[in-house]
C-alpha positions in Angstrom: -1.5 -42.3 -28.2 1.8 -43.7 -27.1 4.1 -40.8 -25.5 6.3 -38.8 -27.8 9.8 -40.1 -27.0 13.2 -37.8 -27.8 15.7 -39.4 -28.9 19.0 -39.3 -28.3 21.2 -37.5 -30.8 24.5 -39.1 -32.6 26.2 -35.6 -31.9 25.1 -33.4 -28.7 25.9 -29.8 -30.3 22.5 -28.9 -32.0 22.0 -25.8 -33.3 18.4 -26.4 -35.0 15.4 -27.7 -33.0 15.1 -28.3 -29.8 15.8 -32.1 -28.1 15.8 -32.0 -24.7 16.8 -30.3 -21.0 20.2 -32.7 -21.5 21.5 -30.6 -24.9 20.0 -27.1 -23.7 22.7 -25.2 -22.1 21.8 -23.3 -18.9 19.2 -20.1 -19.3 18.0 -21.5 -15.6 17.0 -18.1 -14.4 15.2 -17.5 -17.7 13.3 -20.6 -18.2 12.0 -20.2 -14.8 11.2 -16.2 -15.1 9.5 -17.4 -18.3 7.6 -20.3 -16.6 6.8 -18.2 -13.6 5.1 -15.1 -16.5 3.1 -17.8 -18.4 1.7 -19.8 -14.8 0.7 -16.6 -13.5 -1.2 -15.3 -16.4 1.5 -12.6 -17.6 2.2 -12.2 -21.0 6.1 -12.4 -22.1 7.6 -10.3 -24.4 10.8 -11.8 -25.7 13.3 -9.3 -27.2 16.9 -10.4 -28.7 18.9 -10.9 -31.5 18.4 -13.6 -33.8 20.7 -16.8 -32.7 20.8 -16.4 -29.6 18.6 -18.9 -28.3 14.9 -17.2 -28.3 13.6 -20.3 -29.3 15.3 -22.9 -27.4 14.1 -20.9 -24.8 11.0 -21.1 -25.6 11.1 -24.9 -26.4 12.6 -25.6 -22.9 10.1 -23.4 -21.2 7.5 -25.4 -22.6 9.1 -28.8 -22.3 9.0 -27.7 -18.5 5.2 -26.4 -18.1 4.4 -29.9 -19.9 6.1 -32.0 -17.2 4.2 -30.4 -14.3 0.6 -30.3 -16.6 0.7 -33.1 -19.2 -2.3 -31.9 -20.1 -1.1 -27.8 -20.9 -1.5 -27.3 -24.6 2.0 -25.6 -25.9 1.7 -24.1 -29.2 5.0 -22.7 -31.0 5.0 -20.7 -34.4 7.5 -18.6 -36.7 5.6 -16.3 -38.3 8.7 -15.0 -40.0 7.7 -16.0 -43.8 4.2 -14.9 -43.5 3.4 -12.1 -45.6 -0.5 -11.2 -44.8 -3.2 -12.0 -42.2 -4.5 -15.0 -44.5 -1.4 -17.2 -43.5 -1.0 -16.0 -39.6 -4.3 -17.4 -39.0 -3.2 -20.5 -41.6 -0.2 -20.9 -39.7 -1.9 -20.6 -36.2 -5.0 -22.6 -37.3 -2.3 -25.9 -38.7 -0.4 -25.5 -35.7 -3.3 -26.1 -33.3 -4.4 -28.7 -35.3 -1.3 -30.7 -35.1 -1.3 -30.1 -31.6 -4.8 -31.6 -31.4 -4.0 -34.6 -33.6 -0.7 -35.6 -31.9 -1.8 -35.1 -28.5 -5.5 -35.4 -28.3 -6.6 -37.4 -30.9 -10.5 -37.5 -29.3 -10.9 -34.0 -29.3 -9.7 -34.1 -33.2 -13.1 -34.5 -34.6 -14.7 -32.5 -32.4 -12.1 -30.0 -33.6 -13.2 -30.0 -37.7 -16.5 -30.0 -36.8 -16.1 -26.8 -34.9 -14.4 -25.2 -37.9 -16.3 -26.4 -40.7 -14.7 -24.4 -43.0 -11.3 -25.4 -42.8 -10.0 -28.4 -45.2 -7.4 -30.9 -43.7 -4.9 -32.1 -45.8 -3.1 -35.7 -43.7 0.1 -37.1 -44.7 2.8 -39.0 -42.6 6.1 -37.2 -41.2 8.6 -38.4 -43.3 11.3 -38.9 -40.7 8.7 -40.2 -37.8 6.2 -41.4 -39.7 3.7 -39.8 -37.3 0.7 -38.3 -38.7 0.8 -34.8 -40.1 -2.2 -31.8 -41.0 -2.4 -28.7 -42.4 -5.2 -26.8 -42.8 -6.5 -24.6 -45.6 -8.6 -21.5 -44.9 -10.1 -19.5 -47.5 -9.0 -15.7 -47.1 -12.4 -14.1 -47.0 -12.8 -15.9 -43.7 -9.3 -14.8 -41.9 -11.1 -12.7 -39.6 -14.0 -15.0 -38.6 -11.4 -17.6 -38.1 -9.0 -16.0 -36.2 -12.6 -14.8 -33.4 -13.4 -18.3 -33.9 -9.8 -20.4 -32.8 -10.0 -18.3 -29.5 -13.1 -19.3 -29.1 -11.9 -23.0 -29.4 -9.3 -22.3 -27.1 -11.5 -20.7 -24.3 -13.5 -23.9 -24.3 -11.0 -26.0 -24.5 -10.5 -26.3 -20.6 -7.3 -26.8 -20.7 -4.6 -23.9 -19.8 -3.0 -22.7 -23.6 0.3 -21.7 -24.5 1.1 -19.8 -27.5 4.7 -18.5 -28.8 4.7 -16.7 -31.9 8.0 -15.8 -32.9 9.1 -13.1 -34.8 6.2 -11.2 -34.0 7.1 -8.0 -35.6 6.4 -9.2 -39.3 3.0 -8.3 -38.3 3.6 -4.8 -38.6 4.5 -5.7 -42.4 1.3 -7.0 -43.2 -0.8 -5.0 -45.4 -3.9 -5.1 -43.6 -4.5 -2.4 -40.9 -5.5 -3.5 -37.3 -4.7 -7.0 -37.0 -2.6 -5.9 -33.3 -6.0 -4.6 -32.1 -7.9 -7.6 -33.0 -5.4 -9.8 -31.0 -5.1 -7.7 -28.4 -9.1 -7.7 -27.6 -9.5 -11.7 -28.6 -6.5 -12.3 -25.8 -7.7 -10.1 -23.0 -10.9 -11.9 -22.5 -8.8 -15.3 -23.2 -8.0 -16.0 -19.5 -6.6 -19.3 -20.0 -4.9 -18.7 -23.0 -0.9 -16.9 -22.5 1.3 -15.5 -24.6 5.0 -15.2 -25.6 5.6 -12.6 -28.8 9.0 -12.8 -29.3 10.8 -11.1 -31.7 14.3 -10.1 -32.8 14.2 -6.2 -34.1 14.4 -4.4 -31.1 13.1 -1.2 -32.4 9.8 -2.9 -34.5 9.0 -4.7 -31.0 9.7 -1.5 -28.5 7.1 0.1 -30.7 4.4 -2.7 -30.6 4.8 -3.1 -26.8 5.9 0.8 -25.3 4.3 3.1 -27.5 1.2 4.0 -26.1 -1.0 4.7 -29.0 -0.3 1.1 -30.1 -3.0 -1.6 -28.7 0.0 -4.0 -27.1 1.4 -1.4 -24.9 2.0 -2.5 -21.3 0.3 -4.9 -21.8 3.0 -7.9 -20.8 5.7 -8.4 -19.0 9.4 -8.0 -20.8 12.5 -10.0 -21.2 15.9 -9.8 -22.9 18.2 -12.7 -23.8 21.9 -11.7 -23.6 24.4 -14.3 -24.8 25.1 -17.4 -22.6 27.8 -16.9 -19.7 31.1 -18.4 -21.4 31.9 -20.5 -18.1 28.9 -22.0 -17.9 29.2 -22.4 -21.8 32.2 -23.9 -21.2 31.5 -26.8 -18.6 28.5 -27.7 -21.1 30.3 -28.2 -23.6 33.2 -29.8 -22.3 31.3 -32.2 -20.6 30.1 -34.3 -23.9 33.1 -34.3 -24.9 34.5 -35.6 -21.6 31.8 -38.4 -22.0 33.7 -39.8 -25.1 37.0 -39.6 -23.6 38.0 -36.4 -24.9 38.6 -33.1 -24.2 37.9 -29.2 -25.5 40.6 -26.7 -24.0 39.5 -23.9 -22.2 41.6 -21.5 -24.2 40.7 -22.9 -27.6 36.7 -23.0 -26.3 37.6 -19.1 -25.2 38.7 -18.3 -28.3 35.5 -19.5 -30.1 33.5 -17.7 -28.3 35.0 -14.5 -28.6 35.4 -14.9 -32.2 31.9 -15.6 -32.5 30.5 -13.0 -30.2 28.7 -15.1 -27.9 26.2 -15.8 -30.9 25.3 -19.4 -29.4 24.0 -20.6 -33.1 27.0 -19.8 -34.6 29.5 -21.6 -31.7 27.2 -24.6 -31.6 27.7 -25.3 -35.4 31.1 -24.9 -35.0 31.2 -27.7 -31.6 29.5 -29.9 -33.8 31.9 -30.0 -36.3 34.6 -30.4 -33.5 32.7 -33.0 -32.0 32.3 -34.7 -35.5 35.9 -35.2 -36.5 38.1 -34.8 -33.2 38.1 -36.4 -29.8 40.7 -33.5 -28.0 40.6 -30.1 -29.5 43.4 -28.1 -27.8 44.7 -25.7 -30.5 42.9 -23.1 -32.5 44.0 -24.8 -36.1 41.7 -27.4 -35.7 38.8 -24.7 -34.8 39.6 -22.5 -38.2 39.3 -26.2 -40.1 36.0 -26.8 -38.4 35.2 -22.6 -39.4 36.1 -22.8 -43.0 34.5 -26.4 -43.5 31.1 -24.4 -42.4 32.4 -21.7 -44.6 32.8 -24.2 -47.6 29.4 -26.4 -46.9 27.3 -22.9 -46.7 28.8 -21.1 -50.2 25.7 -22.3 -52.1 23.4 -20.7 -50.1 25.7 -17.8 -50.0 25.9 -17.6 -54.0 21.8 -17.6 -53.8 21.6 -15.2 -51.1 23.8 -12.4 -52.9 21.9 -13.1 -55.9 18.8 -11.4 -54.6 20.9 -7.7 -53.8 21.0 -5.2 -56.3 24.7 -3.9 -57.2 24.5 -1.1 -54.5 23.4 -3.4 -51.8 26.3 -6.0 -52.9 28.8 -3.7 -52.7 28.1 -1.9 -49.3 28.1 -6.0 -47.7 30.9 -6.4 -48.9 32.9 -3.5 -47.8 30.8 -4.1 -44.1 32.8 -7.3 -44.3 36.2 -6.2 -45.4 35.9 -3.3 -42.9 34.4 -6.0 -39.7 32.9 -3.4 -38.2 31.8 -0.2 -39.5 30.7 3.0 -37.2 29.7 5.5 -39.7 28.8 3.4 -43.6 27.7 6.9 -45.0 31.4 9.0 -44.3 33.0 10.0 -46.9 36.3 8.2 -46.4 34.2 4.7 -46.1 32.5 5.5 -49.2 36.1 6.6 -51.1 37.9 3.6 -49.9 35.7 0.6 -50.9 34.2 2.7 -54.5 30.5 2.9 -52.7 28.1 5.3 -54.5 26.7 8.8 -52.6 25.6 8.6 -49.3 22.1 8.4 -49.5 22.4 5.4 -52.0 24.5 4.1 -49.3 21.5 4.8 -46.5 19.2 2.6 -49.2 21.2 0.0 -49.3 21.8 -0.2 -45.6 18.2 -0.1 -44.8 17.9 -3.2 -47.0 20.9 -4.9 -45.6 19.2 -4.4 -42.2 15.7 -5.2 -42.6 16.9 -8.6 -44.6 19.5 -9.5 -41.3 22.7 -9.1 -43.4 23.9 -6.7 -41.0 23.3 -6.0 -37.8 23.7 -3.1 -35.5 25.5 -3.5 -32.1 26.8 -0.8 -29.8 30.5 -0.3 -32.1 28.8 -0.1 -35.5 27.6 -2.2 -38.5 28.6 -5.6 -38.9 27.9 -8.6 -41.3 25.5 -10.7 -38.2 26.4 -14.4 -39.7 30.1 -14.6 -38.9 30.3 -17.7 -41.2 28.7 -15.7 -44.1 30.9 -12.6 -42.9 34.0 -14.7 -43.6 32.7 -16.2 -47.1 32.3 -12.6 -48.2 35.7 -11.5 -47.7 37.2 -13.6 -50.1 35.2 -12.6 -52.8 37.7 -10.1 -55.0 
């Protein structure tokens, strides 16, 4: 099979996916703390917010290991809309399969045959128009298969590298000892290393530092603070350099610091720049670029909203009128914005935070998607 070639991007700025070393802005240090973990056997846990750049991390790491061993298998799955063990072993069974498919195409039958139960279903990427599988697994046979794909990767041969992010949502699954099944299948799994990253802090300090749970100590840790602004800065300016234009270092500044450092959030709004302008050097042109993302997200915003209950509306809303919110159960919080009694408040908030709404930082509450935090405060 012909290499996978990456193209080259009309706009530089991306903020979904991964393309390349040449649009992935520094983490130097990290990629090669990460490579160094997974090339010496140690199991990574990765622990920060969400849109920071856990995966483009990840993506980069990988890219990496796959230029020194083009024959490493790299294996990368969100496990964030999985509700049960049935579809994490779907999920991780489909993703191996693709791997297999698009990279070894002669170990592909080889593969079915080894898992005779599973059902392929083929069909053509509609943007590449590479070849495509998923696999369908009947739930009676989770368990079996999950014993069964470690087995496949142990004699494989080849060095394994699995990422599963958002590896908390495990914990949500209502089956009981899924952990201790992974944890047994991976420690006699020498070639095959992990990354379990994740983006609730206190779910994933649990998993991997409490030590009646079957994770603990068991890999090697890693945070992910935002990207230094100054390095930030030369990135960015440099693409739009190579058009013959220019991005301020005051105006960049200032979207950073509005945006926290969130490095989704400041790419969208780059793009946008980089769309429509060739020299940004005031900060009008960056609240156009905000409020056209604003303006182009307030479907999804209308649908999101839809789902809270009345409480759960209410206490968003006041999060976002307020930007950032120490104490949401005082009384004069609750007084000002017409909230109901504290413990409803509590409710709410637990709901708010286990659905990322809000976020939690070291000054208080706070709406986490700046973009969304903005739409909310116009609404009456």
């Amino acid at each position: 099979m012909a290499k996978k070639k990456y193209f080259t991007p009309a706009n530089p700025f991306i903020y979904q996916g991964y393309v390349s070393p040449e649009y992935f802005c520094d983490r130097t240090e990290e990629t090669e703390d990460l490579m160094a973990n997974m090339e010496n056997g140690r199991n990574t846990t990765l622990i920060s917010p969400r849109r920071i750049g856990k995966t483009g991390l990840i993506q980069n790491t990988f890219y990496r290991i796959r230029e020194t061993d083009k024959d490493a298998i790299c294996i990368y799955i969100d496990i964030f809309a999985t509700k049960n063990q049935h579809d994490f072993v779907q999920l991780m069974g489909t993703a191996i399969a693709q791997h297999v498919l698009s990279h070894q195409q002669r170990t592909f039958k080889r593969l079915l045959e080894f898992f005779g139960s599973w059902r392929p279903v083929f069909s053509a990427d509609p943007l590449t128009g590479m070849p495509t599988v998923s696999v369908s697994i009947e739930p009676s046979q989770s368990v079996m298969t999950l014993k069964s794909i470690f087995d496949f990767l142990n004699q494989s041969g080849q060095k394994v590298y699995i990422a599963i992010d958002e590896f908390q949502q495990i914990t949500y699954y209502p089956e009981q000892g899924l952990e201790a099944q992974l944890r047994s299948y991976i420690q006699f799994a020498p070639n095959v290393h992990f990354i379990f990253s994740g983006s609730k802090q206190h779910l994933m300090a649990q998993m991997f530092q409490s030590p009646d749970r079957p994770f603990y100590q068991s890999t090697a840790s890693m945070g992910l603070a935002p990207l230094h602004e100054e390095i930030y800065y030369v990135f960015a300016s440099r693409f739009f350099e190579a058009k013959h234009g220019s991005i301020s270092r005051e105006v960049f500044s200032a979207v950073y610091q509005r945006f926290g450092g969130i490095t989704q959030n400041i790419q969208q709004v780059l793009n946008r720049l980089y769309e429509v302008l060739r020299h940004v050097d005031n900060e009008r042109q960056v609240n156009e670029a905000v409020w056209h993302i604003v303006h182009r997200n307030s479907m999804q915003y209308e649908t999101l909203i839809g789902f809270l209950t009345d409480n759960q509306l209410s206490l968003l809303k006041a999060i976002a009128k307020r930007d950032c919110v120490v104490s949401p159960q005082a009384n004069d919080f609750i007084k000002q914005y017409d909230l109901p009694s504290p413990s409803s408040v509590k409710t709410a908030l637990t709901v708010l935070l286990d659905k990322d709404m809000v976020c939690r930082d070291t000054k208080g509450y706070r709406v986490y998607d700046r973009f969304f935090d903005l739409w909310l405060k116009q609404l009456v």
